[in-house]
GUKOLGU-711255 format. One record per residue (C-alpha): residue number from 1; x negated, y, z negated. Coordinates in steps of 0.2 Angstrom, whole numbers, plus 2048, in hexadecimal, padded with zeros to 3 digits. Layout:
<sites>
<NUM,<X,Y,Z>>,
...
</sites>
This chain:
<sites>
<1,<800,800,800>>,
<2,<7F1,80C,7FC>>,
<3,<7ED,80F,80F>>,
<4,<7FF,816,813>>,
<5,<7FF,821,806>>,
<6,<7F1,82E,809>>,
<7,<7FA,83F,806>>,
<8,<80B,83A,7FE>>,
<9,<810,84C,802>>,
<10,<80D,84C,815>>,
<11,<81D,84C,81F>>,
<12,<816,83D,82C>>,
<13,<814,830,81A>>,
<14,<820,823,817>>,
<15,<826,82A,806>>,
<16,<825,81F,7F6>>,
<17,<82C,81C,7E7>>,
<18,<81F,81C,7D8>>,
<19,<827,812,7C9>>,
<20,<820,812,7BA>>,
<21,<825,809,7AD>>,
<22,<820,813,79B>>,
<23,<823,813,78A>>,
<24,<82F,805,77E>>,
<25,<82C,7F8,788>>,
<26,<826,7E7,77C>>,
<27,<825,7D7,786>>,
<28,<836,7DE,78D>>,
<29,<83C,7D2,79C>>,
<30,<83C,7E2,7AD>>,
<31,<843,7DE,7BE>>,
<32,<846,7EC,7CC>>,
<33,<850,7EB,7DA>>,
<34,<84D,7F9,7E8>>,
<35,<85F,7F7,7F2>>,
<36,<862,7E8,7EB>>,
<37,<850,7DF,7EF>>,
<38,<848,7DA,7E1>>,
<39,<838,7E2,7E1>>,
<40,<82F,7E0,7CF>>,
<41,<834,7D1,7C2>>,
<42,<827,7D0,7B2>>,
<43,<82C,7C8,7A4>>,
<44,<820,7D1,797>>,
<45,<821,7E3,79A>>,
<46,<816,7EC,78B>>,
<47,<813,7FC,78B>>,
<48,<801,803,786>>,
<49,<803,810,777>>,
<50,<7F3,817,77B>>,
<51,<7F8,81C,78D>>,
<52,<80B,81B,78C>>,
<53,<80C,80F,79D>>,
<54,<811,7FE,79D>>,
<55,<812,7FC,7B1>>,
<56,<813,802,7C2>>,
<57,<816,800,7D2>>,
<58,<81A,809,7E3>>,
<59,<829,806,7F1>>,
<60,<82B,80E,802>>,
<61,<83C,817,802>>,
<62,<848,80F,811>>,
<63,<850,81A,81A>>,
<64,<861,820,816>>,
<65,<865,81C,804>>,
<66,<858,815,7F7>>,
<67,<863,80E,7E7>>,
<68,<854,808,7D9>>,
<69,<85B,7FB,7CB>>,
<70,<854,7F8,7BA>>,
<71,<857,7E8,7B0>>,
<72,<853,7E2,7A3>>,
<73,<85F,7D2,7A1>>,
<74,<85A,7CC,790>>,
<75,<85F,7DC,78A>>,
<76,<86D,7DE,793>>,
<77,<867,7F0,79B>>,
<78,<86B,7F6,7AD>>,
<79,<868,804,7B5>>,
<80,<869,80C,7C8>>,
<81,<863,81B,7D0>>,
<82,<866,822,7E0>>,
<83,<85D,82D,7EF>>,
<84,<85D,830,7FE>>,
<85,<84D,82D,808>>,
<86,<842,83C,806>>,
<87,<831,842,800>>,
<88,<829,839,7F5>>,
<89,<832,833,7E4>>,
<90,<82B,830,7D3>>,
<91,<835,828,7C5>>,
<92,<82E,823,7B4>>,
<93,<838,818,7A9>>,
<94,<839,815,796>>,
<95,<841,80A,78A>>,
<96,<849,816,77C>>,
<97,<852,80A,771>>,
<98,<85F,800,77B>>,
<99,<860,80C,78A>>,
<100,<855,811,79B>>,
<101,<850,821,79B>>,
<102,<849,826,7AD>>,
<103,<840,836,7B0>>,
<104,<840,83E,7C3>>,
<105,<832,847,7CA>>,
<106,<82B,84B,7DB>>,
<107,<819,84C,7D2>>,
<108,<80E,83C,7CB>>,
<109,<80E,83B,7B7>>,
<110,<7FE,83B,7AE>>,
<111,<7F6,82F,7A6>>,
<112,<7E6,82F,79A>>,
</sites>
C-alpha cells in the first residue's frame, strides 16, 4: 500500500482511509468491515498506554459511498460510519467504557 500513497493530499491519489485503533482496547476481539467486506479481524486488540495506539491499518476509499463498521462481537458493540469518496480520511477509534468513540480528521494523529 506504501507506494500508492505518496502525497495523500494530491488530487491524482487513490484516497485512503487511516484507521487507527487507540486507547481501551484489552485483548478486546475487533473486526471491520469497509461496505460490508471484512477488512481487519484480531482477536487481542491491546492498546499501548505509553503511546495510546493499539492498531492500524489503511483502505482505499471506493467510489461512491464508503460505510466503515466496528465490531466487537463479544462485547456486543457495533458501530458504522459513512462517506462519500473524497480526500483522504482519518478515523481514530477508542473504547470508552462500553461504547466506540470515533474521532474524524482530514490530518494524521500523532504518535510518540
Amino acid at each position: 500500500m506504501g507506494s500508492k500513497l505518496k502525497n495523500a493530499g494530491s488530487s491524482d491519489q487513490q484516497p485512503f482511509f487511516h484507521i487507527a485503533l487507540q486507547e481501551g482496547f484489552n485483548k478486546d476481539e475487533v473486526h471491520i468491515e469497509h461496505n460490508d467486506k471484512s477488512i481487519y479481524q484480531k482477536n487481542t486488540v491491546t492498546s499501548d498506554l505509553r503511546i495510546g495506539l493499539a492498531d492500524s491499518l489503511e483502505v482505499p476509499q471506493l467510489a461512491g459511498q464508503n460505510t466503515i463498521k466496528f465490531i466487537l462481537p463479544k462485547k456486543r458493540i457495533e458501530q458504522s460510519i459513512t462517506f462519500q469518496y473524497s480526500s483522504t480520511v482519518y478515523l481514530a477509534v477508542s473504547l470508552v467504557g462500553d461504547e466506540l468513540r470515533v474521532l474524524v480528521s482530514d490530518g494524521a494523529f500523532g504518535y510518540l
